[in-house]
C-alpha positions, -999 to +999 in steps of 0.1 A: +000+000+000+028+023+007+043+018-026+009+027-039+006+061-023+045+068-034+040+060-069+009+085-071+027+111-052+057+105-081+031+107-109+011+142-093+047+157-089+054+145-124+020+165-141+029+193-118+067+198-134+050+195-169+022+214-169+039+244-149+068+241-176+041+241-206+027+273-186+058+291-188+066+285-219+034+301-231+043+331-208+075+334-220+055+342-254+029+363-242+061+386-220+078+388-251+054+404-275+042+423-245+080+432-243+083+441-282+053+460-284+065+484-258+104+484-274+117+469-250+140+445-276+165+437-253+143+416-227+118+404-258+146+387-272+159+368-245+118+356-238+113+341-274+149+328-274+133+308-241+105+302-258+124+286-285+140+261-259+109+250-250+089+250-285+114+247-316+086+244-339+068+275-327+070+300-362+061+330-343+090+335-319+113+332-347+092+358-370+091+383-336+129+377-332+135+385-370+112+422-365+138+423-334+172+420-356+156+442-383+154+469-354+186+464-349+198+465-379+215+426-378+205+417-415+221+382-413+202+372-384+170+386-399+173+364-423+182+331-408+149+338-388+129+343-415+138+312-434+131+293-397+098+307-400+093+294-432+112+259-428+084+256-401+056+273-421+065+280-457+030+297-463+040+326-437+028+352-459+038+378-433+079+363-434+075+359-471+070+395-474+098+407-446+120+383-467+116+399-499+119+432-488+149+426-475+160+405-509+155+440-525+175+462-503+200+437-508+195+439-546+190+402-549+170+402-577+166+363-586+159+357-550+128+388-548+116+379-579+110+345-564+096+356-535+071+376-551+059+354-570+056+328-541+037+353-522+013+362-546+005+328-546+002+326-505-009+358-491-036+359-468-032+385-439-004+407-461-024+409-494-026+450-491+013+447-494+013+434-530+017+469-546+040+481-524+063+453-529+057+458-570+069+493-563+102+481-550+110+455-571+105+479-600+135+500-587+149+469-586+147+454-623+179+459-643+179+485-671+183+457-699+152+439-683+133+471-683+138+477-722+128+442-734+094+442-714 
């Protein structure tokens, strides 16, 4: 009987560890947006980057951490955390768009081109940004391209 009682005292301290720890990591989430929207990009980062520990697959830590490095103007890291976003999700309209904007500051004009036409195809939430991104990408296009068309 006493082996009884200990193994349901081991299994209740056993849900207790893993439901506190999925708790937290969805407040690590919540802290960190709540930490980003007031520009506070130090402390959101360090929350998602937890929140990643806890949930690799979780798309929108890594988009929040890529708006965070293209604050600070870490172009690199923007991008590896865009293409996270879409090796997890690869119809994230929203880091399909922050990707090729950042494909045409970089004049990477293969790369945008393809990205355009991959979110034309996927936008949902970021249709209204179609033109805008049209407008860029014009800039963009090579002289020679410009004359044939």
């Amino acid at each position: 009987m006493k082996k009884f009682f200990l193994l349901i005292k081991i299994i209740f301290i056993y849900l207790f560890i893993v439901t506190n720890g999925y708790s937290k990591q969805s407040d690590f989430l919540k802290e960190g947006i709540f930490f980003f929207e007031n520009k506070e990009f130090n402390k959101s980062k360090i929350l998602f980057e937890k929140h990643i520990v806890f949930n690799p697959k979780n798309e929108i830590s890594y988009l929040y951490l890529a708006k965070i490095s293209k604050e600070k103007e870490k172009y690199d890291e923007e991008e590896m955390n865009l293409n996270n976003v879409l090796l997890i999700n690869p119809n994230n309209d929203e880091a399909i768009y922050m990707l090729t904007i950042l494909k045409i500051e970089q004049s990477d004009y293969n790369q945008a081109k393809n990205l355009i036409d991959k979110f034309i195809l996927v936008c949902e939430s970021f249709c209204y940004k179609k033109n805008e991104i049209n407008e860029k990408f014009k800039k963009l296009i090579p002289e020679n391209a410009k004359k044939i068309n």
